[in-house]
C-alpha positions in Angstrom: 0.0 0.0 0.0 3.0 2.2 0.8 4.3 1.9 -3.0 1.4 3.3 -4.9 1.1 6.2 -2.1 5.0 7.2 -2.8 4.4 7.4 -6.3 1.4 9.5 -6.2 3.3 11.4 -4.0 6.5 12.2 -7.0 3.9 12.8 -9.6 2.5 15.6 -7.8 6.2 16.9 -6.9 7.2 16.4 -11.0 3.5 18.6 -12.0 4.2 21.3 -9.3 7.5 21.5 -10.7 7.2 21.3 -14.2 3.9 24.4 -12.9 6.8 26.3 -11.3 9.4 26.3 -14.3 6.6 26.8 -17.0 5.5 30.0 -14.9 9.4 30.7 -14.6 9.5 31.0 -18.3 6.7 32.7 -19.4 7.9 35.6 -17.1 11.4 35.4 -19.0 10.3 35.7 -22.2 7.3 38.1 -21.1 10.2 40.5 -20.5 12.5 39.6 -23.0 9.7 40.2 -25.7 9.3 43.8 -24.4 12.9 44.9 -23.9 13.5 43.0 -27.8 10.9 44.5 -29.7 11.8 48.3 -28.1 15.4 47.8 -28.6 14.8 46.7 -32.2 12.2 49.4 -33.0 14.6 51.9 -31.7 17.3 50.4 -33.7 15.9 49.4 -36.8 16.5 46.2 -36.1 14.9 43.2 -37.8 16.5 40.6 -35.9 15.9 41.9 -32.5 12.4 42.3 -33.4 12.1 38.8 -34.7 13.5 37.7 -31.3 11.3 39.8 -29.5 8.5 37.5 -31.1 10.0 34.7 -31.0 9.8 35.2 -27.3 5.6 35.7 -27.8 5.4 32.4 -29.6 7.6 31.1 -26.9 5.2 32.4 -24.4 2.1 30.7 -26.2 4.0 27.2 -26.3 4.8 27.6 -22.4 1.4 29.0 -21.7 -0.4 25.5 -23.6 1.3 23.5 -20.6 0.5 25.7 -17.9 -3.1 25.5 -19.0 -2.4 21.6 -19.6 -0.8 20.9 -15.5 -3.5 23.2 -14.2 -6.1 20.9 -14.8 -6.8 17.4 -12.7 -6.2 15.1 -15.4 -2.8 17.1 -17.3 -2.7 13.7 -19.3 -6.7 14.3 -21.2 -5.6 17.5 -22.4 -1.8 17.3 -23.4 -3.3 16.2 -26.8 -4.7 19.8 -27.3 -1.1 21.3 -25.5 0.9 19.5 -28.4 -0.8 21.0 -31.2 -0.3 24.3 -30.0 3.3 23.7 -28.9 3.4 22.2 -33.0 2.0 25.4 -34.2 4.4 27.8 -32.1 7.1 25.7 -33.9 5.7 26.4 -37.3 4.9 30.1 -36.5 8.4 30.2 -35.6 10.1 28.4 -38.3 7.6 30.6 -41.0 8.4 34.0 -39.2 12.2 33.1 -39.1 12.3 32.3 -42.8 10.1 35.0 -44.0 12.3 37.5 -42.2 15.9 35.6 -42.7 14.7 35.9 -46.9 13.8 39.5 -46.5 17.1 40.4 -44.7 19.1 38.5 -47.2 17.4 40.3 -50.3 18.2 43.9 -48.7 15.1 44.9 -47.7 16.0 45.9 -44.3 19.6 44.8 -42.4 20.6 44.2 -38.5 21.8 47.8 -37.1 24.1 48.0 -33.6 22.1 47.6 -30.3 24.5 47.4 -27.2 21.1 46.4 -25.4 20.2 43.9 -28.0 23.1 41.9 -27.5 23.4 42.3 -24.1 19.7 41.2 -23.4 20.4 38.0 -26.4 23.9 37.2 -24.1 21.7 36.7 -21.0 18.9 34.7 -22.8 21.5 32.2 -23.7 22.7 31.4 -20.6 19.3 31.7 -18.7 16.6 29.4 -21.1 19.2 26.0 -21.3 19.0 26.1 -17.4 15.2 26.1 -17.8 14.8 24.1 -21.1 17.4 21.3 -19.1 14.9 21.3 -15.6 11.6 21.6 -17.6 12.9 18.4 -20.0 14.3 16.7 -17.0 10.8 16.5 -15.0 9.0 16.0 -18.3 11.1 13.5 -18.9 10.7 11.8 -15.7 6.8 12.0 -15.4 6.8 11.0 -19.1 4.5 14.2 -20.5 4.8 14.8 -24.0 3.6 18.5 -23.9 6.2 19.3 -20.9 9.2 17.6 -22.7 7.6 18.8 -26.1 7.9 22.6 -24.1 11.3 22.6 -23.5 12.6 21.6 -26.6 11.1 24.4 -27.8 12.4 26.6 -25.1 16.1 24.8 -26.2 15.3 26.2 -30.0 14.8 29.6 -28.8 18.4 29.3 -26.7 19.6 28.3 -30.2 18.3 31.2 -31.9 19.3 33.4 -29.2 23.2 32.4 -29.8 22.4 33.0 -33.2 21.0 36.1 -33.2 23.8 36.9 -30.7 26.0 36.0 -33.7 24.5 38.2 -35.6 24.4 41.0 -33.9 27.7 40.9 -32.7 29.9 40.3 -36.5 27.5 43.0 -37.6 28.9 45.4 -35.2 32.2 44.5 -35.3 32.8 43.4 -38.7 29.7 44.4 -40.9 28.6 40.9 -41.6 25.3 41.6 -41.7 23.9 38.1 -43.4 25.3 36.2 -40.6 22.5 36.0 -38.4 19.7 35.2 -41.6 21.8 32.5 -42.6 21.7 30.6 -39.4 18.6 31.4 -38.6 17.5 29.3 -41.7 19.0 26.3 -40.6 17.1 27.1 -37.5 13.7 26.9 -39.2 14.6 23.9 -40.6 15.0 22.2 -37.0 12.3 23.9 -35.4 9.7 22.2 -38.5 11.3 18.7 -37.2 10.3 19.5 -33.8 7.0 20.7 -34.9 6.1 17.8 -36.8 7.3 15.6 -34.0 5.3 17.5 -31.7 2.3 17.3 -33.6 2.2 13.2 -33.6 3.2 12.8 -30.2 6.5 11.7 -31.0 8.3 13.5 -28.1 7.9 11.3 -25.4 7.0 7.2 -24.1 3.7 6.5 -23.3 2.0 4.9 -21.0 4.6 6.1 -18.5 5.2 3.8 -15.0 7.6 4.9 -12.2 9.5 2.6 -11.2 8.9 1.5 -7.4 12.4 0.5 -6.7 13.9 3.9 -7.3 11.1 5.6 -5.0 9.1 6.6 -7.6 11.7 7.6 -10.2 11.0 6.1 -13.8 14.1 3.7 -14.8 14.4 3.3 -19.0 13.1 0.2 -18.9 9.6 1.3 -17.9 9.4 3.8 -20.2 6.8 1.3 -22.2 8.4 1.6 -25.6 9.8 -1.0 -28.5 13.3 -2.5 -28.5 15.6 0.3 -30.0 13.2 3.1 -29.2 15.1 6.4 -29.4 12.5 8.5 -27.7 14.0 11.5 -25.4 12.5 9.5 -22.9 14.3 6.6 -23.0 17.6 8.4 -24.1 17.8 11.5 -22.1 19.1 12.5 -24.9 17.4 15.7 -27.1 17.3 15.0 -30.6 
């Protein structure tokens, strides 16, 4: 009787957590939109603004979990969390390629923003730490949408240290198409993710902890096929 009760018990820790870091990031990028899209305005900047709302998207993908974990039953809605966390992926990746095209073509190039790249410098450090926790408890409790969540939040740390890029050649050096060029390689990766996303590919399911570890899920629970490659089962992101 004790064993069912003790695993009740880490699910409940792993959905207040996984609560706690979603409301963690939404705050982030909340503030990181605003400061973004000002310093880009002010600068002229297409890339800081594309961050900026890449930050919003962000927000909506973070926001689909929140609403998912505040519910009794997380697991009968994280069907309706992953298609919106799909979608943020495919806003992303169309905005970023829309833009990266634009910038490349000379309609509009990165200018200088000491803030810009001070604000992208902090992102980049700051989201793995959250992306690496979020993953870790998704992970662990075996939700899709949560694990799903941070590898979005991991994207956005990739365009960050892209944009950082970016920013920083075009101020020192001019190299103003660094930062569209990587940023379509981006896109491409964040429409994997979305399509992943979208068929539930992210994580196992069902999901069993495992009683010996006190409630901690071992790889061999994780209820998938021989060879399976899930994150899941790997710890591994893809």
């Amino acid at each position: 009787m004790t064993v069912p009760a003790a695993t009740s018990v880490r699910r409940d820790v792993l959905r207040r957590r996984i609560r706690w870091l979603v409301a963690a990031t939404i705050t982030y990028n909340v503030i990181e939109a605003v400061v973004a899209i000002t310093a880009g305005t002010i600068a002229d900047s297409i890339a800081l603004i594309g961050f900026g709302l890449d930050s919003v998207i962000e927000v909506s993908s973070a926001a689909a979990v929140a609403w998912q974990f505040a519910g009794p039953d997380p697991e009968r809605r994280e069907k309706v969390a992953l298609r919106v966390i799909a979608g943020s992926f495919f806003a992303l990746a169309a905005y970023v390629t829309v833009e990266a095209v634009r910038t490349l073509i000379g309609a509009e190039r990165p200018e200088h923003s000491l803030v810009g790249i001070v604000l992208v410098a902090i992102s980049v450090v700051v989201m793995p730490f959250l992306s690496w926790a979020q993953r870790r408890a998704g992970r662990e409790l075996g939700s899709a949408s949560a694990v799903a969540d941070s590898k979005q939040t991991l994207l956005c740390t990739y365009l960050s240290a892209a944009v950082l890029v970016g920013l920083v050649l075009n101020s020192m050096f001019g190299w103003w198409w660094a930062d569209p060029v990587v940023a379509l390689g981006l896109a491409v990766v964040a429409v994997r993710e979305g399509r992943e996303a979208l068929r539930g590919e992210t994580c196992c399911s069902p999901v069993r902890l495992d009683e010996r570890d006190g409630g901690v899920r071992s790889n061999g629970d994780c209820g998938c096929p021989p060879g399976c490659t899930d994150t899941c089962c790997t710890g591994e992101t893809r």
